[in-house]
ChimeraX commands (.cxc) that place a marker at each C-alpha (Angstrom):
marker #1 position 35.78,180.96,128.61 radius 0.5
marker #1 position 37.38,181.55,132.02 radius 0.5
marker #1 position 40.80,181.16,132.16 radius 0.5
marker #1 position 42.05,178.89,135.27 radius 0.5
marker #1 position 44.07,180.32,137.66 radius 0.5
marker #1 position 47.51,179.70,138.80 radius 0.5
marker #1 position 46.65,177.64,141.47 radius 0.5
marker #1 position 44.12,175.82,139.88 radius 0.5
marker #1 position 46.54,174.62,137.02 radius 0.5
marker #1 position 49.14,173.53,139.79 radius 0.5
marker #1 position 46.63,171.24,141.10 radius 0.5
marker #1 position 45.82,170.01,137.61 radius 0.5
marker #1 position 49.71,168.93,137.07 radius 0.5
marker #1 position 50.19,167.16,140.24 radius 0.5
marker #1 position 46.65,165.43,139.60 radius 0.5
marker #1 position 48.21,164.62,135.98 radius 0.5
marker #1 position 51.20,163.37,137.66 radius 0.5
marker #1 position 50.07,161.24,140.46 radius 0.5
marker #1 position 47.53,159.86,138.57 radius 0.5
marker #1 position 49.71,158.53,135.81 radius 0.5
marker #1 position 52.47,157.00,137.91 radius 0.5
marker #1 position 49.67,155.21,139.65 radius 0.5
marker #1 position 48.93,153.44,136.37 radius 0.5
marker #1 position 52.77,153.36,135.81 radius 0.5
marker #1 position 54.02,151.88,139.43 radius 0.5
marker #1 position 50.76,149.85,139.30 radius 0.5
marker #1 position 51.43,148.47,136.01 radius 0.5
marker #1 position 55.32,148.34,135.52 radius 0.5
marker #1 position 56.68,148.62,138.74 radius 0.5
marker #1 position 58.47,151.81,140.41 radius 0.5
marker #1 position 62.57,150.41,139.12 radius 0.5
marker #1 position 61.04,149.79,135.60 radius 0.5
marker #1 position 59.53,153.01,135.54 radius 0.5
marker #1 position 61.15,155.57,133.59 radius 0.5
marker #1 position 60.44,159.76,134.64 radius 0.5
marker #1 position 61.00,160.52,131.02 radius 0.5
marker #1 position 58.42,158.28,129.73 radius 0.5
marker #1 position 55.75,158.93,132.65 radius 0.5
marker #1 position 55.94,162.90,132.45 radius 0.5
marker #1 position 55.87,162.47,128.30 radius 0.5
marker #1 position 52.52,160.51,128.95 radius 0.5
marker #1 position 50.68,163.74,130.22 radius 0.5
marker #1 position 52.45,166.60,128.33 radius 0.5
marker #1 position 54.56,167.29,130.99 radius 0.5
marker #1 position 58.45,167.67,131.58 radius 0.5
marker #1 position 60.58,166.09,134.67 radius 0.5
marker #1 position 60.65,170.06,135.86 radius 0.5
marker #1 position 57.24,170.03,136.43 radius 0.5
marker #1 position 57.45,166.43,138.44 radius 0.5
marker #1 position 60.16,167.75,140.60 radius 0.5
marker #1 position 58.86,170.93,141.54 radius 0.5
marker #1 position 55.95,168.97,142.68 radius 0.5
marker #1 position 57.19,166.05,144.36 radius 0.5
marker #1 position 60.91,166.89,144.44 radius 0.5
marker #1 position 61.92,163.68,142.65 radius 0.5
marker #1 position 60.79,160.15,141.68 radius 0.5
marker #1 position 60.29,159.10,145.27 radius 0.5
marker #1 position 58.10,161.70,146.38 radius 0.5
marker #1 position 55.98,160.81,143.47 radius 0.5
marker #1 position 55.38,157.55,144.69 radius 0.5
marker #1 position 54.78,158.87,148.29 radius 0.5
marker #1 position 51.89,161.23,147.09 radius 0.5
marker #1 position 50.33,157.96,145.38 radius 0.5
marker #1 position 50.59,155.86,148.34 radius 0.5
marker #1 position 48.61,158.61,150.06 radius 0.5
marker #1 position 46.20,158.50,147.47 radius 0.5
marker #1 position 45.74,154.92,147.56 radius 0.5
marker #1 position 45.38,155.01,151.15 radius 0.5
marker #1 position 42.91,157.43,151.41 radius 0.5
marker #1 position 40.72,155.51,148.80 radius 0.5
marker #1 position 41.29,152.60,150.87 radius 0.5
marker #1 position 40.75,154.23,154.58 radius 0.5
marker #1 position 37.29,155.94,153.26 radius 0.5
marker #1 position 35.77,152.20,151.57 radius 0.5
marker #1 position 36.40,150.61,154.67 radius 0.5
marker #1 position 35.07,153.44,157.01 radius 0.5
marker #1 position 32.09,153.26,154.78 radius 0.5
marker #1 position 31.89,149.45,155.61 radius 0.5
marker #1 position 31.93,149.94,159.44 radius 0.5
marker #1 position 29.41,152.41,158.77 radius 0.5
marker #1 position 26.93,149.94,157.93 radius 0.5
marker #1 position 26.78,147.87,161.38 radius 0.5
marker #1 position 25.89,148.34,164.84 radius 0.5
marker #1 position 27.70,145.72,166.34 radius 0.5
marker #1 position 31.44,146.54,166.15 radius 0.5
marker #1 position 32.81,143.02,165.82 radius 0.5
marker #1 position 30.55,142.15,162.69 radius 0.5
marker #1 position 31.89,145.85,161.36 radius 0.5
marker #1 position 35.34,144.39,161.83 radius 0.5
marker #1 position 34.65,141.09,160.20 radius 0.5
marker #1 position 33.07,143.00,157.35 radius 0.5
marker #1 position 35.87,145.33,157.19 radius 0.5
marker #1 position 38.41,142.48,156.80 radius 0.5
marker #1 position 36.76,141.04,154.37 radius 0.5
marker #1 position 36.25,144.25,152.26 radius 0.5
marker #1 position 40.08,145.21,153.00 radius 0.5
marker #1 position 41.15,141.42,151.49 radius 0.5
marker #1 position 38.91,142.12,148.62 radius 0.5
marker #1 position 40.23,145.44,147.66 radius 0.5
marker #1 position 43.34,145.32,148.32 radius 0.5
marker #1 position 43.26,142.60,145.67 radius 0.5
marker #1 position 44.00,145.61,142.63 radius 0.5
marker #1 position 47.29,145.25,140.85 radius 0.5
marker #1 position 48.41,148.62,141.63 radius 0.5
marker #1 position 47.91,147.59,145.49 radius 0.5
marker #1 position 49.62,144.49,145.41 radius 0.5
marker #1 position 52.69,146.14,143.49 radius 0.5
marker #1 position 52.77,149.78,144.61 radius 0.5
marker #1 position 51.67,149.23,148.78 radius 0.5
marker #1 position 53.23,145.91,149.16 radius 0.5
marker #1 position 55.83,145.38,147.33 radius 0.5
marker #1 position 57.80,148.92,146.03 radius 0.5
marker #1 position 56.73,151.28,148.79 radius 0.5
marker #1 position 58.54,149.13,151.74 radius 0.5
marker #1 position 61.43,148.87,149.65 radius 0.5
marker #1 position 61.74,152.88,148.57 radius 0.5
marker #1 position 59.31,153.97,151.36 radius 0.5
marker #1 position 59.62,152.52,154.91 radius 0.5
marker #1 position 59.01,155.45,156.98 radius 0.5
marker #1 position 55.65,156.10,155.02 radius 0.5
marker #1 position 54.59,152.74,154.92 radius 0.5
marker #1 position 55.36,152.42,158.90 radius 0.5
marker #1 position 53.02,155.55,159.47 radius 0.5
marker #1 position 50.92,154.33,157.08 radius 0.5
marker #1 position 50.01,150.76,159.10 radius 0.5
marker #1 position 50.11,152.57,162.25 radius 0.5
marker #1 position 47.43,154.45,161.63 radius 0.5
marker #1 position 45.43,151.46,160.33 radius 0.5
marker #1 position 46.71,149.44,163.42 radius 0.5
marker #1 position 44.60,152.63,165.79 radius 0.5
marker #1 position 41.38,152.44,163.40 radius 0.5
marker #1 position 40.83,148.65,164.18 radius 0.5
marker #1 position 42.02,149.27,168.07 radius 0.5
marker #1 position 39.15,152.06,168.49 radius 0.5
marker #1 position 36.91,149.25,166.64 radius 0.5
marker #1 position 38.50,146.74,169.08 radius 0.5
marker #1 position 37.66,148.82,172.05 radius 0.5
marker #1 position 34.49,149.62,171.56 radius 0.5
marker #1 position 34.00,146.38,171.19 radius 0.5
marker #1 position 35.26,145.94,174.45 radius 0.5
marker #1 position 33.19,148.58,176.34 radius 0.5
marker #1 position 30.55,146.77,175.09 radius 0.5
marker #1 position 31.05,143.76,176.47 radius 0.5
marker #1 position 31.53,141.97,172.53 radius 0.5
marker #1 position 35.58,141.06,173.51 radius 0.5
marker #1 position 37.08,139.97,176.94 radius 0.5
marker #1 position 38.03,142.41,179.30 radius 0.5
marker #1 position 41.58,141.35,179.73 radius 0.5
marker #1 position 42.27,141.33,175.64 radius 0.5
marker #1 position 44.77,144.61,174.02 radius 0.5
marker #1 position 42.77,146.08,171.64 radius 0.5
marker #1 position 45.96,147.70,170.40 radius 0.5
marker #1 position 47.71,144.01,170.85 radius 0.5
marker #1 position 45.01,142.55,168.81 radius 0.5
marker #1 position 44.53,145.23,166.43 radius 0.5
marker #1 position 48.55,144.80,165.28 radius 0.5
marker #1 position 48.42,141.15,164.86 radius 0.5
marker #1 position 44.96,141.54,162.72 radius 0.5
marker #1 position 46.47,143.94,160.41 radius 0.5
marker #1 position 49.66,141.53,159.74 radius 0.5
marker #1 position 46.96,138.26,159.00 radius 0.5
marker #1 position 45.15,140.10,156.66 radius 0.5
marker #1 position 48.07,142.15,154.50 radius 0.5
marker #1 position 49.42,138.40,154.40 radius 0.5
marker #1 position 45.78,136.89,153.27 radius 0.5
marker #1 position 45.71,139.97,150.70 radius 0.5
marker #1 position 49.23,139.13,149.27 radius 0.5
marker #1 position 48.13,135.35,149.80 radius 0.5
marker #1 position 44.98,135.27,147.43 radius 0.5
marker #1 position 47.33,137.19,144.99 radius 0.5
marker #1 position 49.98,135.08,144.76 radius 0.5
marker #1 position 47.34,132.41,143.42 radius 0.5
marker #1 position 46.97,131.60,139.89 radius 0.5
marker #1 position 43.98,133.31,137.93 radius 0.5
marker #1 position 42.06,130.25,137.74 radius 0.5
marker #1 position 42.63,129.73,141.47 radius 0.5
marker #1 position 42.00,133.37,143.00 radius 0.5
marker #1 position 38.22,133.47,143.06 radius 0.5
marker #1 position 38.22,130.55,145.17 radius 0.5
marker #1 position 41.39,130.93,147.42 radius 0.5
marker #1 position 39.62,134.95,147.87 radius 0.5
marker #1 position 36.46,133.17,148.85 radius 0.5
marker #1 position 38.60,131.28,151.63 radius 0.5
marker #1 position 40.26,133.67,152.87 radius 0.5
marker #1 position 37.16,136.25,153.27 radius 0.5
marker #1 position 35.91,133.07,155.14 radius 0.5
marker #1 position 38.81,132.72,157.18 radius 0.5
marker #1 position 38.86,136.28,157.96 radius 0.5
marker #1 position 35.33,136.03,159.38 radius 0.5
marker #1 position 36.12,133.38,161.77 radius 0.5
marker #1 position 39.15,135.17,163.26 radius 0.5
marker #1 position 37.41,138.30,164.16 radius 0.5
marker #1 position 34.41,135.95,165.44 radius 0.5
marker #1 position 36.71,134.06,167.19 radius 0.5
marker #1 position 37.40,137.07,169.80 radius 0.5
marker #1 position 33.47,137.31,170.60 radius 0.5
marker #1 position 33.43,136.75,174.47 radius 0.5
marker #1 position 31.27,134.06,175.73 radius 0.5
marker #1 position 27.64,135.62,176.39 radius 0.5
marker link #1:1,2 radius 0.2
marker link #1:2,3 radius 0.2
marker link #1:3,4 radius 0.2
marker link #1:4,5 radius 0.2
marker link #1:5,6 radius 0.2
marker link #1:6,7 radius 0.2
marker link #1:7,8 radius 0.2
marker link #1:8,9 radius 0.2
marker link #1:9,10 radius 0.2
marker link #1:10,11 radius 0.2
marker link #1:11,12 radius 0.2
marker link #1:12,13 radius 0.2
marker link #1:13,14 radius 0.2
marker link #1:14,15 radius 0.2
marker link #1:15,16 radius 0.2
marker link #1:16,17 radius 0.2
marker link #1:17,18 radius 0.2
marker link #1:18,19 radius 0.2
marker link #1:19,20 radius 0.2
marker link #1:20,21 radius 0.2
marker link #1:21,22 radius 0.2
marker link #1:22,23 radius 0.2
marker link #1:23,24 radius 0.2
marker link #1:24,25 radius 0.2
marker link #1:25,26 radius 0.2
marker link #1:26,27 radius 0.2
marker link #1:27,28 radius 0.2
marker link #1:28,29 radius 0.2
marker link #1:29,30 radius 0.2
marker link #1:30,31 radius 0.2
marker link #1:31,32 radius 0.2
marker link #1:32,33 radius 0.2
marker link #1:33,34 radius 0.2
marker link #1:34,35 radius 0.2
marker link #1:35,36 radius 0.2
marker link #1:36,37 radius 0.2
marker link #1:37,38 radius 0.2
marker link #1:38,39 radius 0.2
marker link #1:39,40 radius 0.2
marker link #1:40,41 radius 0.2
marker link #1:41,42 radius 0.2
marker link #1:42,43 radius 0.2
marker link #1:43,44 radius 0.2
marker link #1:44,45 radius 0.2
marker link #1:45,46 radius 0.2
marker link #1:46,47 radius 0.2
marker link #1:47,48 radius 0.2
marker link #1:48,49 radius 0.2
marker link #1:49,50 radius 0.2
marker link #1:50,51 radius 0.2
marker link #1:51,52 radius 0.2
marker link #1:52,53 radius 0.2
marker link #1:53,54 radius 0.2
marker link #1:54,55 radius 0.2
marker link #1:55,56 radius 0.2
marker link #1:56,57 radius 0.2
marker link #1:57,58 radius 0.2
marker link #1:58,59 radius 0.2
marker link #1:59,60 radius 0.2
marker link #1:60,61 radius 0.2
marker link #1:61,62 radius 0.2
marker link #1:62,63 radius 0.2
marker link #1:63,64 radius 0.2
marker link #1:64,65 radius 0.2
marker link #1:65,66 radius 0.2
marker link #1:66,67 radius 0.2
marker link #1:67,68 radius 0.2
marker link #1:68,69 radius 0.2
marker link #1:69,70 radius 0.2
marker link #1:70,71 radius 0.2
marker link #1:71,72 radius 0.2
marker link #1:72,73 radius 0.2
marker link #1:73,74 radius 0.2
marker link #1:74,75 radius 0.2
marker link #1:75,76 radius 0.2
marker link #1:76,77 radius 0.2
marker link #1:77,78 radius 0.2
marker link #1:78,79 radius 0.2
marker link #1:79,80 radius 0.2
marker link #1:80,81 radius 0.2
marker link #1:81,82 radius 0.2
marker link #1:82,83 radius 0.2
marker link #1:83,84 radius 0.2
marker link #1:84,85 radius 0.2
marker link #1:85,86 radius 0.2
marker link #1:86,87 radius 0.2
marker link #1:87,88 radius 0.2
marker link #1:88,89 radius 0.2
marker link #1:89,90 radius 0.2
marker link #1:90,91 radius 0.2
marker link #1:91,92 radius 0.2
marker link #1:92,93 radius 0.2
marker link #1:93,94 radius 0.2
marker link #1:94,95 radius 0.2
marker link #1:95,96 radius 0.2
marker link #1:96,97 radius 0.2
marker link #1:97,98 radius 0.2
marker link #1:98,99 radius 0.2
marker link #1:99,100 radius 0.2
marker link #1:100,101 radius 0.2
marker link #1:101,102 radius 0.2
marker link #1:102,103 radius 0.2
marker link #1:103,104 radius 0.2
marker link #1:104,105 radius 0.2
marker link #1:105,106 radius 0.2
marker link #1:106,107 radius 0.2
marker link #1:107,108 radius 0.2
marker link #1:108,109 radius 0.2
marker link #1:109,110 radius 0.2
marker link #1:110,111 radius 0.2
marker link #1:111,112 radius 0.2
marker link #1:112,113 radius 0.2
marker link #1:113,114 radius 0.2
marker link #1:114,115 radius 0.2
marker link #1:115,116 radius 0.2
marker link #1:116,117 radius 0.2
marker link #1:117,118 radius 0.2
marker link #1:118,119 radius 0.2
marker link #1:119,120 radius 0.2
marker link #1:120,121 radius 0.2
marker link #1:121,122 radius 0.2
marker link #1:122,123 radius 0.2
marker link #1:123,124 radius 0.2
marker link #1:124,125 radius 0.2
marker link #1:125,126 radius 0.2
marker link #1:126,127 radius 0.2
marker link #1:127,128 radius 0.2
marker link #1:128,129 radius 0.2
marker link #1:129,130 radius 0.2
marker link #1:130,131 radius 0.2
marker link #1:131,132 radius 0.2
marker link #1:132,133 radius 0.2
marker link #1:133,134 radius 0.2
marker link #1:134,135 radius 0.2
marker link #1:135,136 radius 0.2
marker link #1:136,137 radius 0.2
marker link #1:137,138 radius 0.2
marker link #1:138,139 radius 0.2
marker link #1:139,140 radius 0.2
marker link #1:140,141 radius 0.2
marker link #1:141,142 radius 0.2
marker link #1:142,143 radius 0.2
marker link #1:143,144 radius 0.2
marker link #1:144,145 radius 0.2
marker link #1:145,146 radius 0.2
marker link #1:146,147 radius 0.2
marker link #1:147,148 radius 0.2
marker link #1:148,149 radius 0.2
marker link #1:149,150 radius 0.2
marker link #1:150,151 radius 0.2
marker link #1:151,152 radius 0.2
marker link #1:152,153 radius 0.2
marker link #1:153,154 radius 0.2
marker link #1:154,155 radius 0.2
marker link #1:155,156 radius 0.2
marker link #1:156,157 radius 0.2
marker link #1:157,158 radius 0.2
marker link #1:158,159 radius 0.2
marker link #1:159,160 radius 0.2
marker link #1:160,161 radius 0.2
marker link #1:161,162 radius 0.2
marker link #1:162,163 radius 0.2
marker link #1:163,164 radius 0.2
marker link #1:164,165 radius 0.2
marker link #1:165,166 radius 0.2
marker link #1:166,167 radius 0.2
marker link #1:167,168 radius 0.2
marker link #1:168,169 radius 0.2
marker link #1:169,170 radius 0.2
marker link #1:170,171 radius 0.2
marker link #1:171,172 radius 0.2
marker link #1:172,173 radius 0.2
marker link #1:173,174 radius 0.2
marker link #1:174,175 radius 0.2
marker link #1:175,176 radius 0.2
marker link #1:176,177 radius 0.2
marker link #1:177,178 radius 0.2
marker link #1:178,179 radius 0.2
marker link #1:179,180 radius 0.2
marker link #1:180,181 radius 0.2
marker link #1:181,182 radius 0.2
marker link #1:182,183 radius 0.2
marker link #1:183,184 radius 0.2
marker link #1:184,185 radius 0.2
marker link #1:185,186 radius 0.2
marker link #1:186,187 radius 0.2
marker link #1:187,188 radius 0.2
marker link #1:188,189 radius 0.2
marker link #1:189,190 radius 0.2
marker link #1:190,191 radius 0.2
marker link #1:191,192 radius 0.2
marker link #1:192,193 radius 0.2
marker link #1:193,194 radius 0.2
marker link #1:194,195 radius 0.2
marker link #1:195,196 radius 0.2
marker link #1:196,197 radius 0.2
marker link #1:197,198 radius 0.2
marker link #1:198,199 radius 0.2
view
């Protein structure tokens, strides 16, 4: 059996790591979360965690990367599927409302990250806010939005309506989200058609 090497096992710990406080933040929150408990979960010790991540916060850093990568390559898979730009973007928001819908979203990108991580979490929506603009301006160059319209401008105001429609549909009652998702997605759709120019 070939023996892993160094490297290789310091990869497996942080993967151990992030991917159990993603199930802890998601599930308990980051406060209620104890670094005892979570390392114990894998076999691991609070040495290992802060050699990796240098402390609790860190952790939760690497997981918000991870959950924003997994989020950034669905929705670049979503634009991937349309020619026109502006039905990409409608599509997009509706995919971003839907998936952003996961527990461990709602708790760990909305709700503890801007609390423990602002600086991350400002990076993080400014590089969401320059996808849509690039989807925003080719839309533009093609004639599919008004001349005179900021795709950056546009882009930043977007990105606030839907986090709040994503933290909206959650906030409803389980017998209530289907629908109030359903809305929303709707909703969504009729913004971003909204900024069609007139043929």
């Amino acid at each position: 059996m070939k023996r892993r090497s160094r490297a290789e096992m310091l990869d497996r710990t942080r993967e151990q790591l992030i991917a159990a406080a993603r199930d802890y933040f998601g599930t308990r929150g980051y406060a209620a979360t104890s670094m005892d408990d979570l390392t114990a979960s894998v076999g691991l010790t609070r040495g290992a965690l802060y050699h990796h991540f240098g402390g609790k916060s860190g952790l939760l850093e690497a997981v918000v990367r991870v959950l924003d990568d997994e989020l950034c390559t669905q929705l670049k898979a979503v634009i991937r599927r349309h020619d026109d730009p502006l039905v990409a973007l409608a599509e997009r928001s509706c995919a971003y409302i839907e998936l952003t819908q996961a527990p461990e979203f709602q708790r760990i990108l909305f709700t503890d990250a801007p609390a423990v991580l602002p600086d991350a979490v400002e990076a993080s929506t400014a590089s969401c806010i320059r996808s849509m603009a690039e989807i925003l301006a080719d839309c533009q160059d093609r004639g599919a939005i008004p001349s005179a319209a900021s795709p950056e401008a546009l882009a930043t105001m977007l990105n606030g309506a839907l986090s709040d429609a994503s933290r909206w549909v959650a906030a409803a009652s389980p017998a209530k989200r289907n629908a109030r998702l359903d809305v929303a997605k709707q909703s969504s759709t009729t913004l971003v058609a909204g900024l069609r120019a007139p043929s």
